[in-house]
N, C-alpha and C positions, 0 to 999 in steps of 0.2 A: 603808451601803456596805460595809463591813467584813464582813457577813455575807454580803453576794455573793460578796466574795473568796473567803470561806473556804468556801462551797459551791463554787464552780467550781473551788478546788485539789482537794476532795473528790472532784468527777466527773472531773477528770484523772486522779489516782491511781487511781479503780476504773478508769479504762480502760485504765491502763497495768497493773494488774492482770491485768486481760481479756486483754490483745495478749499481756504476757507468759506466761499461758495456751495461747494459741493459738501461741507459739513452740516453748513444750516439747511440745504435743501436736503438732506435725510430727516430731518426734524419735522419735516410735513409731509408726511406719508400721503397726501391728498394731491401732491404735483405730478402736473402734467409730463411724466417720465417720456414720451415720445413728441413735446415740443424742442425745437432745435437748438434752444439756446440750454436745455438744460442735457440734454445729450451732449453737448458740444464741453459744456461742463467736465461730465462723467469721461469722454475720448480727452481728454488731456490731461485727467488726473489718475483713472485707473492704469497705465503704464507704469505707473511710479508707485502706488499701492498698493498693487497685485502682487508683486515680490515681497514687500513687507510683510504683506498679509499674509503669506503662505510660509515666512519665517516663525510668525507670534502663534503661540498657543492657543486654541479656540478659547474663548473668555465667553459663550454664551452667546447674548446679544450683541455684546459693547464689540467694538473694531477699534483698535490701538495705532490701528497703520496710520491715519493723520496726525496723532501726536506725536507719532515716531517723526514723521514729515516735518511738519514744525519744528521739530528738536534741530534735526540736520537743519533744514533750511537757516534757521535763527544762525546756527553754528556756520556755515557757508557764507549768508550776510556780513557776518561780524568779522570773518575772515578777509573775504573780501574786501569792506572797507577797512 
């Protein structure tokens, strides 16, 4: 059982990896959006942000969905281990 745990912390943190990825590359309006690694970024994170996003109230510009992400994730980690 123990080695489930400690894989599913594993896929947590890479995807919190990923999301935190696909944070900073909103911060450069000037990236290459149709290279494949940042495409590849955007297909593994927007499944899990799309619903978020569509729960949170428009705020303008700002998007809450990845801190919402964070929250959970952090909360799931800390469970897990």
């Amino acid at each position: 059982m123990e080695i489930v745990r400690t894989l599913l912390y594993y896929v947590l943190m890479a995807f919190n990896l990923v999301l935190l990825a696909r944070v900073l590359l909103s911060w450069f309006p000037n990236i290459d959006r149709s290279s494949r690694w940042v495409q590849l970024v955007f297909e593994i994170t927007e499944p899990v942000l799309r619903p978020i996003r569509n729960l949170l109230p428009q705020t303008g510009m700002m998007d809450f969905s990845p801190l919402i992400v964070f929250l959970i994730l952090s909360v799931l980690m800390q469970f897990v281990r």
